[in-house]
DOLOTI-967604 format. One record per residue (C-alpha): residue in three letters; chain; x, y, z. Coordinates in Angstrom, 2 decimals. Each point is the difference from the previous one (the first is absolute). Layout:
SITE  rest  kette       xx       yy       zz
SITE   Ala      A        X        Y        Z
...
//
This chain:
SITE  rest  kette       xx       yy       zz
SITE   Unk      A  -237.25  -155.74   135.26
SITE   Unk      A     1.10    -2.67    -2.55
SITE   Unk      A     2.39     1.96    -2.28
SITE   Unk      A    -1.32    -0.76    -3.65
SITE   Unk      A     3.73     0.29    -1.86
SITE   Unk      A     1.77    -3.06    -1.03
SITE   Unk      A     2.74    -1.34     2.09
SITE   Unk      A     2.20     0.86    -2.59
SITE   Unk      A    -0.19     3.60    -0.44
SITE   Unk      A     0.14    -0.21     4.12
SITE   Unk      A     3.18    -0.85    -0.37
SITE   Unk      A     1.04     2.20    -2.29
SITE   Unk      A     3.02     2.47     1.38
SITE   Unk      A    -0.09     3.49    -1.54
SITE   Unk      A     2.58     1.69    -2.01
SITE   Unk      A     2.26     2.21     2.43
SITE   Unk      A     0.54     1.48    -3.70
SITE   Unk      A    -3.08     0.65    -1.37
SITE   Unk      A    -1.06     1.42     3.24
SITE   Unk      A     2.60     2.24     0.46
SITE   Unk      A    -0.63     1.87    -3.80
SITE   Unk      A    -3.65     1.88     1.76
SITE   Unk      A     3.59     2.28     1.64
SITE   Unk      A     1.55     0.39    -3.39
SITE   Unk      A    -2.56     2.74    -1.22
SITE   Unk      A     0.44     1.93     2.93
SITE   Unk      A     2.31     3.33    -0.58
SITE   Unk      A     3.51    -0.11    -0.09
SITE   Unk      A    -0.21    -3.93     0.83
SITE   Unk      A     2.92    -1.69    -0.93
SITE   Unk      A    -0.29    -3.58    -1.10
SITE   Unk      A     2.89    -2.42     0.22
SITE   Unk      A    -2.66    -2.51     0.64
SITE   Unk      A    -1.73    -1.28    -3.06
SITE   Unk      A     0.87    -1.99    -2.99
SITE   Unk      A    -0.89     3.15    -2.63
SITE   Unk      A     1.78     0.81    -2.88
SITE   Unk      A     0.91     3.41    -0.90
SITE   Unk      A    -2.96     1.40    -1.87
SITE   Unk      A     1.92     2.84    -1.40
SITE   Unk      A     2.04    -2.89    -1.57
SITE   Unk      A    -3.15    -1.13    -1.80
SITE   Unk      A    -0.05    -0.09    -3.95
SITE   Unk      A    -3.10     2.37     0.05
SITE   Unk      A     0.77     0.72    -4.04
SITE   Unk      A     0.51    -3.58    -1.05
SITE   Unk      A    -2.79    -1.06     2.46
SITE   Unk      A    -2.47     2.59    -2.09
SITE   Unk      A     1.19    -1.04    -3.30
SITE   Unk      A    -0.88    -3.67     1.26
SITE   Unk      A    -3.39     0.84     0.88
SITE   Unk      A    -0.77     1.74    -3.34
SITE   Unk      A     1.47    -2.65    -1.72
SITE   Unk      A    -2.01    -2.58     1.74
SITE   Unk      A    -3.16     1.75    -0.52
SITE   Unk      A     0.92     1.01    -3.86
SITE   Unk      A     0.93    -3.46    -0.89
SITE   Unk      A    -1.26    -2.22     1.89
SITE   Unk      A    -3.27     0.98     1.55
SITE   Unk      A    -1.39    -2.98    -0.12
SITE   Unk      A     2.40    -2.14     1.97
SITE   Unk      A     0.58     2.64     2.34
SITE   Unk      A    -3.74     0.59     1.09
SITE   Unk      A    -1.12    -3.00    -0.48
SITE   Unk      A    -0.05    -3.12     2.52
SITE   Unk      A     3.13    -2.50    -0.50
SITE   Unk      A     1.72    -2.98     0.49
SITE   Unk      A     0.62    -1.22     3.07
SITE   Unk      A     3.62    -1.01    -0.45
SITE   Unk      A     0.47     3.91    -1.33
SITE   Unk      A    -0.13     1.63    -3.14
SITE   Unk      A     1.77    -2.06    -2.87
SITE   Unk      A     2.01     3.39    -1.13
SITE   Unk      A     0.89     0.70     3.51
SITE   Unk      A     1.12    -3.20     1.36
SITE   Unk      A     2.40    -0.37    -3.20
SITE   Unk      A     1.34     3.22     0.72
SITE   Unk      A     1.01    -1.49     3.56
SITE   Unk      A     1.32    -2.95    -1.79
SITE   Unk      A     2.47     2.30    -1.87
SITE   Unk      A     0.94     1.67     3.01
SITE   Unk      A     0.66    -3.01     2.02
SITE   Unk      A     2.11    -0.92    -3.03
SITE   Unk      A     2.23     2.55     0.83
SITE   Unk      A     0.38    -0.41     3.58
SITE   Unk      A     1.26    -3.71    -1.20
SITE   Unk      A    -3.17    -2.14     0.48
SITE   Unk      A    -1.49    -2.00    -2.65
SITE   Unk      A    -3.73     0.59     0.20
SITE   Unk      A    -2.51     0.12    -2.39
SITE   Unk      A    -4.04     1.91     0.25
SITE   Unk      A    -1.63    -3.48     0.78
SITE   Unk      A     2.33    -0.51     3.13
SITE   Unk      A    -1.14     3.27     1.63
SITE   Unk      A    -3.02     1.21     1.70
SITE   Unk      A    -0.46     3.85     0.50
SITE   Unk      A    -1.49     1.52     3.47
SITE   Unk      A    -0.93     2.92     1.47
SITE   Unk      A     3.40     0.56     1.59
SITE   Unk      A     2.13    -2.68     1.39
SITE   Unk      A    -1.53    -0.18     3.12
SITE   Unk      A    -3.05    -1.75    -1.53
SITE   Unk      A     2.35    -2.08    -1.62
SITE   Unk      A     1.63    -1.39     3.45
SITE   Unk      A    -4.20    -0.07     1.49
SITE   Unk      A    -0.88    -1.89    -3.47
SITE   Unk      A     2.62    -2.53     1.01
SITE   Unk      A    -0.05    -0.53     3.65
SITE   Unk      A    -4.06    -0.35    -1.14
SITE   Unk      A     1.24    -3.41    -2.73
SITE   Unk      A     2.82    -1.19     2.89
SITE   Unk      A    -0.92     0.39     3.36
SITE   Unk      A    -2.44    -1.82     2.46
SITE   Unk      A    -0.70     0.90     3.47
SITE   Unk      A     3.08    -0.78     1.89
SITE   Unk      A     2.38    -0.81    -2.90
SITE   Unk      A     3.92     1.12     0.67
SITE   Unk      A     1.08     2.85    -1.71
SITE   Unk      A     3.87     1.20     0.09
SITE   Unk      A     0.67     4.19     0.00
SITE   Unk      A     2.83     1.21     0.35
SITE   Unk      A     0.33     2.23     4.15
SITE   Unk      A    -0.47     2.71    -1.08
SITE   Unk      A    -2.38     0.09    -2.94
SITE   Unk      A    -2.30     2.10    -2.18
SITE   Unk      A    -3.10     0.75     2.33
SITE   Unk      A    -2.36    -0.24    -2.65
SITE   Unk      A     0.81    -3.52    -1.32
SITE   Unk      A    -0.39    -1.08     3.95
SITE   Unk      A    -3.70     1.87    -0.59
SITE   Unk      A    -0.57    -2.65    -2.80
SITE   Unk      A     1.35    -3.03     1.25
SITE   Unk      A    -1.35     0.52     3.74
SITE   Unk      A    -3.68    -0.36    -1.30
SITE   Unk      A     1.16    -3.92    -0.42
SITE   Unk      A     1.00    -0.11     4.08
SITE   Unk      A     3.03    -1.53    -1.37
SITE   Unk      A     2.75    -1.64     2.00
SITE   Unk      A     2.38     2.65    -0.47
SITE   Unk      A     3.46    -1.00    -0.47
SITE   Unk      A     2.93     2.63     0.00
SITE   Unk      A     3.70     0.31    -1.36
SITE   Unk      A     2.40     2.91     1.13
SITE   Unk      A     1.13     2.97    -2.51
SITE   Unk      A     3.56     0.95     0.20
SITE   Unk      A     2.07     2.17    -2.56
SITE   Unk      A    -0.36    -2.33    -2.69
SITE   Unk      A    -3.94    -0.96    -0.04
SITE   Unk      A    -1.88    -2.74     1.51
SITE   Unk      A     1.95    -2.61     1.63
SITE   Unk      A    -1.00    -2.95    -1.86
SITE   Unk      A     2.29    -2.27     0.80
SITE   Unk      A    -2.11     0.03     3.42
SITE   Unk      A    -2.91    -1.28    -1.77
SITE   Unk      A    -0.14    -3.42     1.32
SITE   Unk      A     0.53     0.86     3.38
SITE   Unk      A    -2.91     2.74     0.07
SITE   Unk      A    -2.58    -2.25    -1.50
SITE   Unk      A     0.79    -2.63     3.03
SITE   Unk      A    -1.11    -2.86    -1.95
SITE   Unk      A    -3.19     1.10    -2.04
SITE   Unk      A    -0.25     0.79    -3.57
SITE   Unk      A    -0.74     3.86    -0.94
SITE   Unk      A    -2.90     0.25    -2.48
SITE   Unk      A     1.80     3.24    -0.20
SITE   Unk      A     3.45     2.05     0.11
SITE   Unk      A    -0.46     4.14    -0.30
SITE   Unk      A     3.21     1.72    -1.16
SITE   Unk      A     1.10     3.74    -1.53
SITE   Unk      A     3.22    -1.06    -0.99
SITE   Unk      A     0.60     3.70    -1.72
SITE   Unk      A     0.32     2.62     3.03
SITE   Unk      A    -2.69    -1.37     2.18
SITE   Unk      A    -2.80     1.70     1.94
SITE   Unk      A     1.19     0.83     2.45
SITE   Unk      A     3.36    -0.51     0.33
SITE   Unk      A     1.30     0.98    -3.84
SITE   Unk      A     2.22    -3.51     0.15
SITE   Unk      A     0.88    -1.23    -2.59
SITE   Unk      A     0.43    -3.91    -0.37
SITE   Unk      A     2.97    -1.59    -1.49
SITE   Unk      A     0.22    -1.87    -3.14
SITE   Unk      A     1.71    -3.08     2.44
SITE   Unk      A    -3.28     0.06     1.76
SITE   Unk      A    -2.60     0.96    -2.96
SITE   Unk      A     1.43    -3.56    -1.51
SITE   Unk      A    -0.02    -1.37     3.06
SITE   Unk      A    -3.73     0.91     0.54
SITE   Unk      A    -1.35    -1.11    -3.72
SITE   Unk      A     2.15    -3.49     0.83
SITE   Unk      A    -1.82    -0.54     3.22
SITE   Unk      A    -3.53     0.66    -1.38
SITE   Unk      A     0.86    -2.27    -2.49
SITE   Unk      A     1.00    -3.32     2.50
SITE   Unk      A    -2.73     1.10     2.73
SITE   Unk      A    -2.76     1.07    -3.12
SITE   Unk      A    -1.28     2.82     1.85
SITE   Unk      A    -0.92     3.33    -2.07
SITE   Unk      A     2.43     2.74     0.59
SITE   Unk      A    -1.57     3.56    -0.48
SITE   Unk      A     2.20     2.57    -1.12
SITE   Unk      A    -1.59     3.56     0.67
SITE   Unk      A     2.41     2.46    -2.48
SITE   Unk      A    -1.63     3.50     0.18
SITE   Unk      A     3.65     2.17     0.69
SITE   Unk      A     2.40    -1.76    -2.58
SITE   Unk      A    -0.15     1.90    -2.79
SITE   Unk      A     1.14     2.79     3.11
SITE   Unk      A     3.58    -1.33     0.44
SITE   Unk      A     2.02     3.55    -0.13
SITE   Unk      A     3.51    -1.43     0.64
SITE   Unk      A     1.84    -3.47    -0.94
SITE   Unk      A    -1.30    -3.02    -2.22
SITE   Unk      A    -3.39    -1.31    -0.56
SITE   Unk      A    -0.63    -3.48     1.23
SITE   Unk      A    -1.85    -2.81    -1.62
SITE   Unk      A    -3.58     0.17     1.42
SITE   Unk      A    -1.15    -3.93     1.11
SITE   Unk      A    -2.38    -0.15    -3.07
SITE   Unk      A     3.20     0.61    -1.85
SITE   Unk      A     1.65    -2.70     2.02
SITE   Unk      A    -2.37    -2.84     0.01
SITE   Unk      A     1.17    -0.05    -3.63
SITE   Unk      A     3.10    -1.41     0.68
SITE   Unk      A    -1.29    -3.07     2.35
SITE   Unk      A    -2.34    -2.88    -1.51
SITE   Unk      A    -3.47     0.52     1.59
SITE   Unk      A     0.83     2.99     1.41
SITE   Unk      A    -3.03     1.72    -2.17
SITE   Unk      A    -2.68    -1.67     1.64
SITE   Unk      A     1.04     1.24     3.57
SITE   Unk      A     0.84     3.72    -0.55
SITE   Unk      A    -2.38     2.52    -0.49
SITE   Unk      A     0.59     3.89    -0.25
SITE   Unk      A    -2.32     3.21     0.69
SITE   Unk      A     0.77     3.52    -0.94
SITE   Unk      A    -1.49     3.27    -0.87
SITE   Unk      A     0.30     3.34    -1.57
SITE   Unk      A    -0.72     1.15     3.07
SITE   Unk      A     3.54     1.05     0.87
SITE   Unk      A     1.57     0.75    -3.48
SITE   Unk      A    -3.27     1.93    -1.91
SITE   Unk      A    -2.68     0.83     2.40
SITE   Unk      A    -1.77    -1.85     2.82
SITE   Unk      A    -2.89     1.56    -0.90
SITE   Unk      A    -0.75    -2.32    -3.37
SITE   Unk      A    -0.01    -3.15     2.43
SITE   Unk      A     1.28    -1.77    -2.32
SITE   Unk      A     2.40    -3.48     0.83
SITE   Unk      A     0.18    -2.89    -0.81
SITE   Unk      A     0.66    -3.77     1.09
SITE   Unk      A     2.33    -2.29    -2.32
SITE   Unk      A    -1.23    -3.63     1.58
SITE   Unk      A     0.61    -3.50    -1.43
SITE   Unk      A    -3.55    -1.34    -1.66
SITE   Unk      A    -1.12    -1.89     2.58
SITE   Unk      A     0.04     2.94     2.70
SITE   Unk      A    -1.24     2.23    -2.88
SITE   Unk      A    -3.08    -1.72    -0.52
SITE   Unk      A    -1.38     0.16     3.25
SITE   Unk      A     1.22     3.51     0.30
SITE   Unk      A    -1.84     1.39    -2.95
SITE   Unk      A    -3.17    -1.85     1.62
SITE   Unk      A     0.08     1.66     3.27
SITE   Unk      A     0.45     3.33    -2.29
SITE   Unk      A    -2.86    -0.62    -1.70
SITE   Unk      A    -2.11    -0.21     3.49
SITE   Unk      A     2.05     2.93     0.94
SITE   Unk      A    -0.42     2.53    -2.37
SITE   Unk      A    -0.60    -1.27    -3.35
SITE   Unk      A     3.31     1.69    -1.02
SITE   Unk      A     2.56     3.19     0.27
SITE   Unk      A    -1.18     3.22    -1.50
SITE   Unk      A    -0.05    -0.23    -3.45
SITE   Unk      A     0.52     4.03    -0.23
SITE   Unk      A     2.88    -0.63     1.91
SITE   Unk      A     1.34    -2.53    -1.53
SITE   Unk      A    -0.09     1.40    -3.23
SITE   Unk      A     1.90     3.17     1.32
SITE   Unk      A     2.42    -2.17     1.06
SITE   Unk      A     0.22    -2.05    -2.89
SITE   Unk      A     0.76     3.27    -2.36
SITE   Unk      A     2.26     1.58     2.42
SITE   Unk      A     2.32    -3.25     0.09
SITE   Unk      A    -0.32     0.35    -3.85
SITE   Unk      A     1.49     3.64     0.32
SITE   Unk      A     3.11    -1.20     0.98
SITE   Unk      A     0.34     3.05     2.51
SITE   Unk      A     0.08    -2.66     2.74
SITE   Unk      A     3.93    -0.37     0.09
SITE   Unk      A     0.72     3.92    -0.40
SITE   Unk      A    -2.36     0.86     2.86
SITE   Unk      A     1.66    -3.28     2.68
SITE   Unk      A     3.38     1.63    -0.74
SITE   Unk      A    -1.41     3.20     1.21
SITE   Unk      A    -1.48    -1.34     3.07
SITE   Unk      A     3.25    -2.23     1.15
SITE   Unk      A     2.25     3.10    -0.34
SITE   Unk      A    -2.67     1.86     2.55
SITE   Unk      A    -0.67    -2.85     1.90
SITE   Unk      A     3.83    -0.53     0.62
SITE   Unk      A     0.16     4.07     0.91
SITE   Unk      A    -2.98    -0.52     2.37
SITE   Unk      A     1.73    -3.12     1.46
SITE   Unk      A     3.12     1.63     0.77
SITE   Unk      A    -1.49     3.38     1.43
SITE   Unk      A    -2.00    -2.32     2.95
SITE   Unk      A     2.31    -2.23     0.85
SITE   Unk      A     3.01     2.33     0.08
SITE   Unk      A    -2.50     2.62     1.90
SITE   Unk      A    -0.67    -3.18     2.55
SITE   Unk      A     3.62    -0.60     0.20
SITE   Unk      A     1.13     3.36     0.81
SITE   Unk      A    -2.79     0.28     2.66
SITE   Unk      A    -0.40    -2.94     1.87
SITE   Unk      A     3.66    -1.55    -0.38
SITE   Unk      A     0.53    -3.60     1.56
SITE   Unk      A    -3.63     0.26     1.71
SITE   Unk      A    -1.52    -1.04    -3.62
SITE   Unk      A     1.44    -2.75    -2.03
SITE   Unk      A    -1.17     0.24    -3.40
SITE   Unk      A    -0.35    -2.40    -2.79
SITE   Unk      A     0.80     2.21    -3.48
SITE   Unk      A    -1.54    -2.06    -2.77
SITE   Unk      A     1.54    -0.08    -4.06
SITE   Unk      A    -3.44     1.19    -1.29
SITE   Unk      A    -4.15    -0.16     1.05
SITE   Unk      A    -1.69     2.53     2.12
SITE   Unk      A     0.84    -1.13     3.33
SITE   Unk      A     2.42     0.29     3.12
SITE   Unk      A    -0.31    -2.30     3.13
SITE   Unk      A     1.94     1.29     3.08
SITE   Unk      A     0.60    -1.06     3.81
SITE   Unk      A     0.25     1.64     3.06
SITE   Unk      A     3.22    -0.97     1.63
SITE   Unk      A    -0.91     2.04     3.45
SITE   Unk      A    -3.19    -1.80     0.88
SITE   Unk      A    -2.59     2.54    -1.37
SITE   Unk      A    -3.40    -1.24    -1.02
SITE   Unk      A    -1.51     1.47    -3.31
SITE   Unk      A    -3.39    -0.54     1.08
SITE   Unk      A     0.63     2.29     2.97
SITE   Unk      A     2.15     2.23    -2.40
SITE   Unk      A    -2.98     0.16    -2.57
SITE   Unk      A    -2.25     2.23     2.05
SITE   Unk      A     3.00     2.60     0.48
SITE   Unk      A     1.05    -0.24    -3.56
SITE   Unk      A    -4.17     0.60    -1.23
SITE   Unk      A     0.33     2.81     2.44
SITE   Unk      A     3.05     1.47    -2.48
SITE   Unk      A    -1.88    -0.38    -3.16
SITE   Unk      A     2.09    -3.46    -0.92
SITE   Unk      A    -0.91    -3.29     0.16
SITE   Unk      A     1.29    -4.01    -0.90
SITE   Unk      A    -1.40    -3.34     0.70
SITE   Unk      A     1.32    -2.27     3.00
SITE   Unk      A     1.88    -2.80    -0.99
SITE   Unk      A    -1.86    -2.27     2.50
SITE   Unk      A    -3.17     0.33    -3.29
SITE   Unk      A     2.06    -2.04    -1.75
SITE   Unk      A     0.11    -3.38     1.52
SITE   Unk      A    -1.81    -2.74     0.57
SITE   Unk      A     1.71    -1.28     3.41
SITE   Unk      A     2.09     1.70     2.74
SITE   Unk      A     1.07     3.20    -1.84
SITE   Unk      A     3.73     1.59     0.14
SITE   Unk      A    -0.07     2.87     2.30
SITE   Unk      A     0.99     3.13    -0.48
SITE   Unk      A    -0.90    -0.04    -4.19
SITE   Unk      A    -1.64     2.02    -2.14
SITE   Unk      A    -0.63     0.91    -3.91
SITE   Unk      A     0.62     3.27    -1.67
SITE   Unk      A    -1.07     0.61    -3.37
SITE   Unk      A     2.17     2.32    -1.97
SITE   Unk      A    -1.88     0.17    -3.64
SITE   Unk      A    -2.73     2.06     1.06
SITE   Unk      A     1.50     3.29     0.70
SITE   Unk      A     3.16     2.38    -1.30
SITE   Unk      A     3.36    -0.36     1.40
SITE   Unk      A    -0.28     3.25     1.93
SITE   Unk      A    -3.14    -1.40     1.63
SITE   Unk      A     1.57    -2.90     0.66
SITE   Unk      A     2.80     1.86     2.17
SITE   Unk      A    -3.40     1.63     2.03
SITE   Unk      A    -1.57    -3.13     0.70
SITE   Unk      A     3.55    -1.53     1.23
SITE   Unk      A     0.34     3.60     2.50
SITE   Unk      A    -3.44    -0.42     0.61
SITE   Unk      A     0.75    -3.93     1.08
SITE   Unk      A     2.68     1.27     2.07
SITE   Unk      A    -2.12     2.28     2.10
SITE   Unk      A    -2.81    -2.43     0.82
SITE   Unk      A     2.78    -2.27     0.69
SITE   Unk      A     1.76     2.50     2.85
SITE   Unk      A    -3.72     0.86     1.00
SITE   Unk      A    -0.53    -3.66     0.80
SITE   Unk      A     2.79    -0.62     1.62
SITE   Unk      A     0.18     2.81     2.56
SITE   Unk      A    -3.52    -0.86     1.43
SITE   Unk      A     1.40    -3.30     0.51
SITE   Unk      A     2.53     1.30     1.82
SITE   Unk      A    -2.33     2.63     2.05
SITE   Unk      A    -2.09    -3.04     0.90
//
């Protein structure tokens, strides 16, 4: 029987992530495997007031269709906020979307062809793979180490073709929680500069930096180098710092990517919620924001600590762990040759789960790896999960050795 779907959803892989969340519901489940903020973290009071205030004042706008770019009032509330993470934006430069990830579809949509090279970094965020694999690209990689994506590898891992496209989270990446140097975030906006090849820089976690100095985001960079602008583009969301249930992001692109972007919108959905845009719009206006992300870094850095000195404690040498300065996420590595997708089974078993590092890649994955979110839960839950780790992990290991 001739199988009616398109040969690109065929190809499609599915989300090791979004299938593992049908086990998150189940009782006592603990999940050190998705990308969820803490909901008890939400601004549920400033998030009401928000509503109200976008139905009181501006019913119109907020129930009403919109602009495709965004809501004018929104999108210069963005502008201001970019302002004070050090980039010089203004509304007409951005385009708002229903979460980031439609921004990175939107433009692997206006960039790619069938077949056309794109660079990721090994590993990288499943989901932007998702949106770039429906282009078959020619997937080119570059390694992560402690201090981000090694760039200066760039030339070598394109072997002689010219990226439409280079995918980086240069604040605490998904999954590893790198974070890339400011010697290689210049080096990067430099390079897309002489090869002119559009650099996309996905920042959903950097407002979530809980210990040392901020670093300049690439949008911030391009700045400094002359026709840098027209190479870097940025997504991010308030996915991660208000509420992932708005789905509301946004793209900052230079005019010539914007264009086509906000025409593919239109064929996609006409625009972002205006309801929840307008929430969002009045809840930026609030000025809670900043109050509410020093709350969640101080928990997030509690949460942090609890799993990874848990992991530590239990498993010793046999996990190496990378600790990031801030985000949601820690990547770790079997040192004594176990598998986590054998381990996963035993671990579901125990009423805790993570995702395999070997979702994150592209190519030939590292073995032994895995992510562990630690936002989702408390710090004493966290400690569970880690014993709970620890038992699947013994459990595993002594059928291997009754085999």
């Amino acid at each position: 029987m001739t199988d009616p779907l398109s040969r690109r959803v065929r190809a499609m892989r599915r989300s090791d992530v979004r299938d593992l969340l049908r086990h998150a519901g189940l009782p006592d489940m603990i999940s050190l495997a998705g990308g969820l903020p803490a909901a008890e973290l939400f601004d549920v009071e400033g998030l009401r007031a928000a509503t109200l205030a976008a139905l009181e004042d501006s019913p119109g706008s907020a129930l009403q269709y919109g602009m495709t770019e965004g809501q004018p009032a929104l999108r210069e509330a963005i502008a201001v906020l970019l302002g004070e993470r050090g980039i010089a934006a203004g509304a007409e430069d951005l385009v708002v979307t229903a979460g980031s990830q439609q921004g990175l579809d939107l433009v692997a949509r206006a960039l790619l062809d069938d077949g056309d090279a794109v660079v990721v970094e090994r590993p990288s965020y499943l989901a932007a793979l998702q949106a770039f694999g429906l282009a078959s690209p020619r997937w080119c990689t570059i390694g992560v180490d402690a201090y981000g994506g090694r760039v200066e590898d760039l030339d070598a891992a394109c072997a002689g073709v010219r990226p439409k496209l280079v995918y980086v989270v240069p604040d605490f990446a998904n999954p590893t929680g790198a974070c890339m140097s400011i010697e290689r975030r210049r080096a990067l906006v430099r390079w897309a500069v002489r090869r002119e090849v559009t650099v996309m820089e996905d920042d959903p976690y950097g407002a979530l930096r809980t210990r040392g100095e901020p670093l300049p985001s690439l949008a911030a960079l391009a700045a400094e180098v002359p026709g840098a602008s027209r190479w870097i583009a940025q997504a991010s969301t308030l996915s991660k710092t208000v509420a992932p249930g708005l789905r509301t992001g946004w793209l900052l692109l230079p005019p010539w990517l914007r264009e086509a972007v906000v025409l593919i919108k239109q064929a996609a959905d006409l625009h972002t919620s205006s309801f929840a845009q307008e929430v969002a719009r009045h809840y930026l206006a609030s000025g809670r924001l900043p109050a509410r992300l020093a709350i969640v870094r101080a928990e997030y850095a509690s949460r942090r600590d609890a799993l990874a000195e848990a992991l530590q404690a239990g498993f010793g040498e046999r996990l190496a762990l990378q600790v990031p300065d801030g985000g949601m996420f820690l990547w770790g590595r079997f040192t004594d040759g176990t598998d986590p997708r054998a381990l996963l089974p035993h671990a579901l078993e125990r009423g805790t789960m993570f995702v395999p590092g070997d979702a994150f890649y592209v190519d030939a994955a590292d073995p032994g790896t895995l992510r562990l979110n630690f936002s989702a839960a408390s710090p004493d839950r966290l400690r569970e999960g880690a014993r709970r780790l620890l038992e699947a992990h013994r459990a595993l290991h002594r059928l291997a050795e009754a085999a």
